[in-house]
Kinemage of the C-alpha trace (Angstrom):
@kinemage 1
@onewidth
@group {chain A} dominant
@subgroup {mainchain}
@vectorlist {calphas} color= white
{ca unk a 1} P 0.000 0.000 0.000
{ca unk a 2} L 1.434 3.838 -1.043
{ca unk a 3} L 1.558 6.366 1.358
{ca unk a 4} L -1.491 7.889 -0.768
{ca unk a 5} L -3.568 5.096 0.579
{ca unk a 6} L -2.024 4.854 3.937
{ca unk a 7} L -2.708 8.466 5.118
{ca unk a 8} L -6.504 8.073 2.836
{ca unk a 9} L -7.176 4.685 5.147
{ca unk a 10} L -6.235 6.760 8.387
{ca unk a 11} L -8.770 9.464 8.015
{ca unk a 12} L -11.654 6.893 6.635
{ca unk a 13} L -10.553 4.670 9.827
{ca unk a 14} L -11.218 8.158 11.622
{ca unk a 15} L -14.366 8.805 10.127
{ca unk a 16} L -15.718 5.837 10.760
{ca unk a 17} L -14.549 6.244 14.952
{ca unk a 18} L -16.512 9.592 14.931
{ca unk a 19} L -19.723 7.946 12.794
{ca unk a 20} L -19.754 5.326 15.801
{ca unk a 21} L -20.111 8.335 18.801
{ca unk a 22} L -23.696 7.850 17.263
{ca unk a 23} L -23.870 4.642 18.263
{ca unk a 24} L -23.793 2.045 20.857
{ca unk a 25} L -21.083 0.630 19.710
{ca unk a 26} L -17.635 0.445 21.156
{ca unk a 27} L -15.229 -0.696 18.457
{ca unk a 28} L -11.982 -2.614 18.902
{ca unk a 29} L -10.737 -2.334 15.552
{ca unk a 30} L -11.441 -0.437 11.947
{ca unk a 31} L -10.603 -1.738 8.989
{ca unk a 32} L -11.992 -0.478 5.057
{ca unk a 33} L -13.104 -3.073 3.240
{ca unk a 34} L -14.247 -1.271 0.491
{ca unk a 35} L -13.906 2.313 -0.816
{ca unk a 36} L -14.969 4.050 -4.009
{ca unk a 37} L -15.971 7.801 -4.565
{ca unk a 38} L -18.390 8.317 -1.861
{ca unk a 39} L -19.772 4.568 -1.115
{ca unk a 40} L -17.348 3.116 1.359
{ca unk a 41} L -17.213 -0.164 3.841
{ca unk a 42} L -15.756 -1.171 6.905
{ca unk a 43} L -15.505 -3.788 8.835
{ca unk a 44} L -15.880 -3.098 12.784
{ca unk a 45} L -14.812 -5.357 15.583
{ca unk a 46} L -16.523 -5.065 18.793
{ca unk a 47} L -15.921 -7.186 21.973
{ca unk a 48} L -18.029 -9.564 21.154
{ca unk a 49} L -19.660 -9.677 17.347
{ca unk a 50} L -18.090 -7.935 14.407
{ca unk a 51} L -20.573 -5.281 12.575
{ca unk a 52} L -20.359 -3.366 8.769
{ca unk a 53} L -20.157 0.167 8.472
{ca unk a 54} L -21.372 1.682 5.327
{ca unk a 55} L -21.029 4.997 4.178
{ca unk a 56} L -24.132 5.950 1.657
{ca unk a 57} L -23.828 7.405 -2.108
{ca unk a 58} L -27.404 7.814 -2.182
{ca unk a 59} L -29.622 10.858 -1.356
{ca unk a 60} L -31.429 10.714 1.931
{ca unk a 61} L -34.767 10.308 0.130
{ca unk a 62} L -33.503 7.368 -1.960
{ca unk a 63} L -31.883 5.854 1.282
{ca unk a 64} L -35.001 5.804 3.410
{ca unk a 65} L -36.537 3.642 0.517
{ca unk a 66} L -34.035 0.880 0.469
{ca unk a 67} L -32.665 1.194 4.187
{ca unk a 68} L -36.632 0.891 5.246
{ca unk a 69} L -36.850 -1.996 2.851
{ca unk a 70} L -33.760 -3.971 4.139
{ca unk a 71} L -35.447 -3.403 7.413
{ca unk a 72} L -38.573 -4.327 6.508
{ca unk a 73} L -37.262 -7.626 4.578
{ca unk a 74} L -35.242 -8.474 7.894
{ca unk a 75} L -38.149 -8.304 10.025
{ca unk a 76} L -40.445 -10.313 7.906
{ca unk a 77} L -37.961 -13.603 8.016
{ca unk a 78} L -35.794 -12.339 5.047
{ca unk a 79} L -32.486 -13.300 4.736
{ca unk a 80} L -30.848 -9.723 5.171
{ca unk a 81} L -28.396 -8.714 7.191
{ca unk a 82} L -30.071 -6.949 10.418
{ca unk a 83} L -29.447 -3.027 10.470
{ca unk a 84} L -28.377 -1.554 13.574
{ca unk a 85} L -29.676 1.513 15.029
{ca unk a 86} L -28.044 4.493 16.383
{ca unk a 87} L -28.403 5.943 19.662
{ca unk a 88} L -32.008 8.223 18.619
{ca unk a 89} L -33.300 5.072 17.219
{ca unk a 90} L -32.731 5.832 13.507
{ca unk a 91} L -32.054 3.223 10.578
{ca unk a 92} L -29.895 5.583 8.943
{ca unk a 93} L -27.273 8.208 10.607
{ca unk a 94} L -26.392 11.093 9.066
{ca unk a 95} L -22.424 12.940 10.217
{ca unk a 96} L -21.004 16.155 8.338
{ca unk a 97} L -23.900 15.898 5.852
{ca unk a 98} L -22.979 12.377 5.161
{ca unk a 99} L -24.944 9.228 5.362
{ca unk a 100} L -24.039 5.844 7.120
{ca unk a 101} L -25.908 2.420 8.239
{ca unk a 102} L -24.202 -0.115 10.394
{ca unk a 103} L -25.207 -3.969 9.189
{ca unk a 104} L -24.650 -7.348 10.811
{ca unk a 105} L -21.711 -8.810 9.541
{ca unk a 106} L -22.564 -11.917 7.564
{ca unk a 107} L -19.852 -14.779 7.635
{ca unk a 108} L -19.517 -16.845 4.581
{ca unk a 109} L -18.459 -17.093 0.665
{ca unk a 110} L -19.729 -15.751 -2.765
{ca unk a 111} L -21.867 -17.973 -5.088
{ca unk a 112} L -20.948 -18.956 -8.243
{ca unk a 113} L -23.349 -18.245 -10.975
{ca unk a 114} L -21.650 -20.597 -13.311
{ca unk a 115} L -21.234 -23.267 -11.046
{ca unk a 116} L -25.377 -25.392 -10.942
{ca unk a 117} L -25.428 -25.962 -7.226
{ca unk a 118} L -24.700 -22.576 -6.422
{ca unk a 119} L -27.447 -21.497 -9.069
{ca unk a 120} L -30.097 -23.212 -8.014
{ca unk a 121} L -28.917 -22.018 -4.191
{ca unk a 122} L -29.162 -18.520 -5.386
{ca unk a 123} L -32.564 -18.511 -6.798
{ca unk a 124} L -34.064 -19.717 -3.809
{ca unk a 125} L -32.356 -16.834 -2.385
{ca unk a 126} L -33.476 -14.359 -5.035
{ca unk a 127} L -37.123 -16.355 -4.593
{ca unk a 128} L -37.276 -16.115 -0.628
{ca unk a 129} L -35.777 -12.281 -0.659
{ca unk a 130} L -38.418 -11.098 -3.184
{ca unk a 131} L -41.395 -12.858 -1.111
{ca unk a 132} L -40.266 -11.707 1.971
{ca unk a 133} L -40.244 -7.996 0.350
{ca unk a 134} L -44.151 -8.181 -0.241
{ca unk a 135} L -46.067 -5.701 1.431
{ca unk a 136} L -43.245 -3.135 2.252
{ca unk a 137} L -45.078 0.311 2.594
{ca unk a 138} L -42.026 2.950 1.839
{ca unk a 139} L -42.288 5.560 4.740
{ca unk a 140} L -44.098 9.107 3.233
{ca unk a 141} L -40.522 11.205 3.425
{ca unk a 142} L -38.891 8.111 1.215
{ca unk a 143} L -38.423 8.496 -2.371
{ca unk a 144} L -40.455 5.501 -3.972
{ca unk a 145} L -38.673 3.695 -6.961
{ca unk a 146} L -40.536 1.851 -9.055
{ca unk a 147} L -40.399 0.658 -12.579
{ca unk a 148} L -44.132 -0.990 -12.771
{ca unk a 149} L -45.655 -0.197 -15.694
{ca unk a 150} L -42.855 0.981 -17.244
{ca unk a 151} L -41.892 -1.230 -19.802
{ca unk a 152} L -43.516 -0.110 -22.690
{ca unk a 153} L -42.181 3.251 -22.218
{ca unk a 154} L -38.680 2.189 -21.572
{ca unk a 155} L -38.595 -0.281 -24.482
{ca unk a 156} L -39.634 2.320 -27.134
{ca unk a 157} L -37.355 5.128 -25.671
{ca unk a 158} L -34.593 2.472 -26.341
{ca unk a 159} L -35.432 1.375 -29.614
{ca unk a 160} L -35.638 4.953 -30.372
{ca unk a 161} L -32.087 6.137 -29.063
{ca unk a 162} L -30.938 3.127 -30.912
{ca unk a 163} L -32.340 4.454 -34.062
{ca unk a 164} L -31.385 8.559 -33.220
{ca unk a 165} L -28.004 7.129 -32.683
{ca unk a 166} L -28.213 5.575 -36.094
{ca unk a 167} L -28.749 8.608 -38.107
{ca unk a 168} L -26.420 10.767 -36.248
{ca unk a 169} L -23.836 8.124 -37.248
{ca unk a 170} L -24.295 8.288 -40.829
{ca unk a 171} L -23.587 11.837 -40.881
{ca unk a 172} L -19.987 11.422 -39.639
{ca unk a 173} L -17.079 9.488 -40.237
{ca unk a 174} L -17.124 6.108 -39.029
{ca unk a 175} L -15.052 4.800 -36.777
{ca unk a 176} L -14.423 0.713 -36.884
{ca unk a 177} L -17.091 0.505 -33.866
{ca unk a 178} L -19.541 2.820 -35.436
{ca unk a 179} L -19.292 0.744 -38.790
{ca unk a 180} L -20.127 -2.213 -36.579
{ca unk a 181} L -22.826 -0.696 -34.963
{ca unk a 182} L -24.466 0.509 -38.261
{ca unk a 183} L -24.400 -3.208 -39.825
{ca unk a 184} L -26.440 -4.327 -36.973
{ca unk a 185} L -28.641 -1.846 -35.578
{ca unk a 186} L -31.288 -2.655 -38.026
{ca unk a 187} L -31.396 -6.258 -37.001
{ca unk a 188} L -31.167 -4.897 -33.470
{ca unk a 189} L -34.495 -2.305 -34.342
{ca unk a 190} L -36.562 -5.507 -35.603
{ca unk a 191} L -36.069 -7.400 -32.319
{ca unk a 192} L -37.115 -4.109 -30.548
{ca unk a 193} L -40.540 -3.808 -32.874
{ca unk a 194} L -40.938 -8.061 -32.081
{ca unk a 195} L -40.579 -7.670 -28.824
{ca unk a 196} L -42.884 -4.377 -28.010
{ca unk a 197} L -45.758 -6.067 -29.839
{ca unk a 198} L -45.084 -9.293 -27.730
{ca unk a 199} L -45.141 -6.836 -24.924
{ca unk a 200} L -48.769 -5.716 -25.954
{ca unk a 201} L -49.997 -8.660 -26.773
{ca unk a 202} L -49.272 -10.036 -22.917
{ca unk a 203} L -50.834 -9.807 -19.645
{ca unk a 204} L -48.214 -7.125 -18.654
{ca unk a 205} L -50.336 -4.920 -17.370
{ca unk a 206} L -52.609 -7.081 -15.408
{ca unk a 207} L -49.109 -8.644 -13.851
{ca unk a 208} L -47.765 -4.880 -12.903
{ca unk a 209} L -50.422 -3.435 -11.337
{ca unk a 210} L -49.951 -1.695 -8.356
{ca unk a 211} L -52.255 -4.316 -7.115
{ca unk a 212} L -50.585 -7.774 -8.678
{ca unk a 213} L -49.557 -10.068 -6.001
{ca unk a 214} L -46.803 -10.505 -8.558
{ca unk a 215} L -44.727 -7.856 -7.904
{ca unk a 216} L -41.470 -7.911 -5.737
{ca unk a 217} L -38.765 -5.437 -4.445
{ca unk a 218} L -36.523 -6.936 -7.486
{ca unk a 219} L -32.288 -6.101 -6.573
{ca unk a 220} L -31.560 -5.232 -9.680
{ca unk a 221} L -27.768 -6.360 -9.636
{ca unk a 222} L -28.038 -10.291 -7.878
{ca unk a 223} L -25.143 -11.797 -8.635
{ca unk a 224} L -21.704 -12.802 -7.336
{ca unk a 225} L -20.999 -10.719 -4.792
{ca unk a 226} L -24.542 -9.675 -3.675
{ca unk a 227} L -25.567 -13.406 -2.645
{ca unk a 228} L -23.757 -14.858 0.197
{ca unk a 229} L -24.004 -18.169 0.971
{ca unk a 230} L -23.986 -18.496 4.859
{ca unk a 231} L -24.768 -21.308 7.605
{ca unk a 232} L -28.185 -20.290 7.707
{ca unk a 233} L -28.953 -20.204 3.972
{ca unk a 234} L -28.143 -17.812 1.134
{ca unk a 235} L -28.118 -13.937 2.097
{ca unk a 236} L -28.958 -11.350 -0.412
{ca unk a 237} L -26.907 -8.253 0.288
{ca unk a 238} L -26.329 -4.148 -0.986
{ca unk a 239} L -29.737 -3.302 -1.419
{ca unk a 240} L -29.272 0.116 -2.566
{ca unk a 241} L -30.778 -0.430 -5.863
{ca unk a 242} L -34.312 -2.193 -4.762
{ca unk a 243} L -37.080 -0.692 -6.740
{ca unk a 244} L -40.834 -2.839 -7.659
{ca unk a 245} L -41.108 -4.462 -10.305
{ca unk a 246} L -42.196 -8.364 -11.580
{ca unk a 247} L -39.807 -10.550 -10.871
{ca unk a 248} L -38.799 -11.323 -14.103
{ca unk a 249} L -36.772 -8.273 -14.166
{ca unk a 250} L -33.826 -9.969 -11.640
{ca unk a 251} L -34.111 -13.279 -13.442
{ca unk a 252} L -34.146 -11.827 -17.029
{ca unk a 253} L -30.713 -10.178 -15.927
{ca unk a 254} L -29.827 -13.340 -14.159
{ca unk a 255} L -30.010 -15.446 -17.378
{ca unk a 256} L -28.511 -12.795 -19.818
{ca unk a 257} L -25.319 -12.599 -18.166
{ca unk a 258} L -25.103 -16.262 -18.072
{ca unk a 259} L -25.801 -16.671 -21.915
{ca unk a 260} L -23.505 -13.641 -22.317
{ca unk a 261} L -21.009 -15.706 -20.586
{ca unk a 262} L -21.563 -18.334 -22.277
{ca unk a 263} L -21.854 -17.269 -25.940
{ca unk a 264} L -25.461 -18.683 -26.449
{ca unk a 265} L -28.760 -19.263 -25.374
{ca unk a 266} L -29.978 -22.451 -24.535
{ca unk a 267} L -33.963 -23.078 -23.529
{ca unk a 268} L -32.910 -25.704 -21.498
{ca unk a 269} L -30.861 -23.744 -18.980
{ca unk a 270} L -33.366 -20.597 -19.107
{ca unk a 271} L -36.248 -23.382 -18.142
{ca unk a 272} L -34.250 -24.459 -15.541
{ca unk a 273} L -33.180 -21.225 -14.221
{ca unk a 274} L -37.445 -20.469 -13.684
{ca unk a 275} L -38.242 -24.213 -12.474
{ca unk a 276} L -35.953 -23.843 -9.602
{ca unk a 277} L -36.980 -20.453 -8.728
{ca unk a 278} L -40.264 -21.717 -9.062
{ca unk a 279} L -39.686 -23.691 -6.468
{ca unk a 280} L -40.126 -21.079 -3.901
{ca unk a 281} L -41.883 -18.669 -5.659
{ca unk a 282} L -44.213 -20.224 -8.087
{ca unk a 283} L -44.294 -18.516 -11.524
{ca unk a 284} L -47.786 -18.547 -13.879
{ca unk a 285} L -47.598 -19.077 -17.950
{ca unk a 286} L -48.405 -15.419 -17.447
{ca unk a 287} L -45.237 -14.882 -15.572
{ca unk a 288} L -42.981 -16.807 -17.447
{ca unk a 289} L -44.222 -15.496 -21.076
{ca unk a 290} L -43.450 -11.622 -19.895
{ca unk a 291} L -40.234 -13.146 -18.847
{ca unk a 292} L -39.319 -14.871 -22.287
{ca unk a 293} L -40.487 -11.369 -24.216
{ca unk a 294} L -37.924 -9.379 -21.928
{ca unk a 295} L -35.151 -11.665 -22.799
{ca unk a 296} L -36.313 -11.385 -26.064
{ca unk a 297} L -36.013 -7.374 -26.181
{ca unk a 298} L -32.210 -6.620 -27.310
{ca unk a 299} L -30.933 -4.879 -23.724
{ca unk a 300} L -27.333 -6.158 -23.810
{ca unk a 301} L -26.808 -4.352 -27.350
{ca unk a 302} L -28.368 -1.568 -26.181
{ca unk a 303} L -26.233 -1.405 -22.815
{ca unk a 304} L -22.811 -2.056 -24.671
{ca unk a 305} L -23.667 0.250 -27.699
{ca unk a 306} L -25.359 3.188 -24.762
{ca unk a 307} L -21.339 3.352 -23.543
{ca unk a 308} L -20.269 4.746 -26.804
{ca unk a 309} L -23.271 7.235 -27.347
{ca unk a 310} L -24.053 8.451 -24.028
{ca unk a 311} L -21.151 7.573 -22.209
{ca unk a 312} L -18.217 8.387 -24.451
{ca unk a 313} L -16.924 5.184 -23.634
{ca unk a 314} L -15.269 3.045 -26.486
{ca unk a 315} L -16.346 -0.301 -27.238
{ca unk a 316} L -14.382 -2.387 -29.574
{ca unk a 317} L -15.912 -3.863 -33.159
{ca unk a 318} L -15.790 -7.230 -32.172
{ca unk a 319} L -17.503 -7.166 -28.876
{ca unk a 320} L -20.257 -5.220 -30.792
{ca unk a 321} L -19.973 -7.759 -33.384
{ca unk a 322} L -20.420 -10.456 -30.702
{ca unk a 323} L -23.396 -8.959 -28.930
{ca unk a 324} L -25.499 -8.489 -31.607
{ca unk a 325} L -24.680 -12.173 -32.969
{ca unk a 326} L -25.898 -13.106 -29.412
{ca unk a 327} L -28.684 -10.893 -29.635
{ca unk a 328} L -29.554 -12.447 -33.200
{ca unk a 329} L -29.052 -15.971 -32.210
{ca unk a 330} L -31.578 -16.038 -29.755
{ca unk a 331} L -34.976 -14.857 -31.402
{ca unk a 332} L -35.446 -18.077 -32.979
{ca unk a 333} L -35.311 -20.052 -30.127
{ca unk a 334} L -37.105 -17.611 -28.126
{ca unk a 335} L -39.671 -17.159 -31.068
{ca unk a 336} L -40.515 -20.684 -30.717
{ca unk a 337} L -40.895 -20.663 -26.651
{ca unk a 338} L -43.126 -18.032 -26.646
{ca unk a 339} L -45.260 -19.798 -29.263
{ca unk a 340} L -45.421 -23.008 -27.536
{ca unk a 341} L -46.733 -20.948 -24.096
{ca unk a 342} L -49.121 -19.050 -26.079
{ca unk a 343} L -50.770 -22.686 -27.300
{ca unk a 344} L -51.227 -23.645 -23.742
{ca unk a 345} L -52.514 -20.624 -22.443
């Protein structure tokens, strides 16, 4: 470690002493775990259990949302980590216009999304955490987030960036990215126009209404890392980014970055993927078709390709080449699914 980070560990390790006056907490030792920007993480030792310290990038509004929720999750029998409060009885603590939440401090290892037995593990986890999150009220001074009846709005403001993006690139010179981008972005607009009248055509909005006993608190970014496999089952973990939503929002992300990982799709493993969730939280034809048409709606092109437009972040030919294969790989297959769930609805 530089002396940079030595004298930058002191002061956080100082912070963090002057956070716990707040508290009744009396710590033995400091230690960062984690620090980027403003989000930070420490581990504190007490006499007798060992506690996380985390230092909030979010506004207070946003906090009390997820904070609440955590809370809420905890109490109804969700595997959480407990939050501690400080001395006034608040969730969240606020220090030199800064905000902080002490955790439990869970003991045990990341699961691997790749590995089957830690898959299936996982989406009981995801299952359990989004049952236990039913029936969270947000308190009335906590920003809500919510993307529930949102989809058809978000897919046609991407399908339309995607083709904005298009025609301001065929006004300048092209770079070997942009050249890649223009020989697929058609293909990429069809699968958009497929998958918004799929989207129609479904029970989407009888599944998303504010009513549905559907909807979840969905994480938004389970994966390795966020889901800790502990003595007392899998823990789900950094729920900054909760907002409502189906389900089929986590798992649709789930089973992307899987087939991105893998280079393909397979219906066998995306079948498998809902069966075991199912297993804890049972999914309806309903369910499962709004879940094959969001797989079916290009996101990963659109995420990669957003980097370069809105981002000014370069992205190399061939991994736009190799999205948009993926992306065109899987409609057939996909095509076919939805067709055979239709006939048995």
């Amino acid at each position: 470690m530089n002396d940079i980070n030595k004298i930058q560990n002191i002061d956080l390790n100082k912070l963090a002493s002057y956070v716990l006056e707040g508290y009744e907490i009396e710590p033995q030792d400091i230690s960062v775990v984690q620090s980027a920007s403003i989000k930070t993480v420490w581990k504190i030792k007490t006499r007798d259990r060992d506690l996380c310290l985390k230092r909030l990038k979010q506004t207070l509004d946003k906090a009390r949302f997820s904070v609440n929720a955590q809370d809420f999750i905890y109490n109804s029998g969700g595997n959480v980590p407990g939050i501690i409060r400080d001395k006034e009885g608040n969730l969240i603590h606020s220090f030199n216009d800064q905000l902080f939440v002490v955790y439990e401090w869970l003991y045990g290892r990341d699961l691997s999304f790749g590995n089957p037995d830690d898959l299936k593990a996982a989406l009981h986890g995801l299952a359990k955490f989004h049952i236990a999150s039913k029936g969270y009220v947000a308190p009335e001074n906590a920003k809500v987030s919510s993307k529930l009846n949102k989809w058809p709005e978000h897919y046609k403001s991407m399908a339309d960036n995607l083709s904005s993006w298009k025609e301001a690139s065929m006004e300048k010179p092209a770079s070997a990215s942009i050249s890649s981008y223009l020989k697929y972005v058609d293909d990429m607009l069809d699968i958009c126009h497929r998958a918004i009248e799929l989207l129609n055509g479904s029970k989407y909005t009888e599944l998303t209404d504010k009513d549905s006993k559907a909807i979840v608190l969905c994480h938004q970014d389970y994966g390795k890392g966020n889901a800790l496999l502990t003595d007392n089952g899998v823990y789900v973990i950094d729920l900054d980014g909760v907002t409502w939503d189906h389900p089929g929002r986590d798992l649709r992300k789930i089973i992307g970055k899987l087939s991105e990982n893998r280079g393909s799709w397979s219906l066998d493993e995306i079948e498998k993927i809902l069966d075991w969730y199912s297993e804890i939280n049972p999914l309806s034809p309903a369910d499962r078709e709004l879940i094959y048409i969001d797989l079916m709606y290009p996101h990963w092109f659109f995420g990669l390709v957003k980097n370069i437009f809105k981002n000014n972040k370069n992205e190399s030919a061939s991994k736009i080449e190799k999205i948009a294969r993926l992306e065109n790989s899987k409609v057939p297959l996909l095509t076919e699914k939805l067709r055979d769930i239709k006939s048995l609805s």
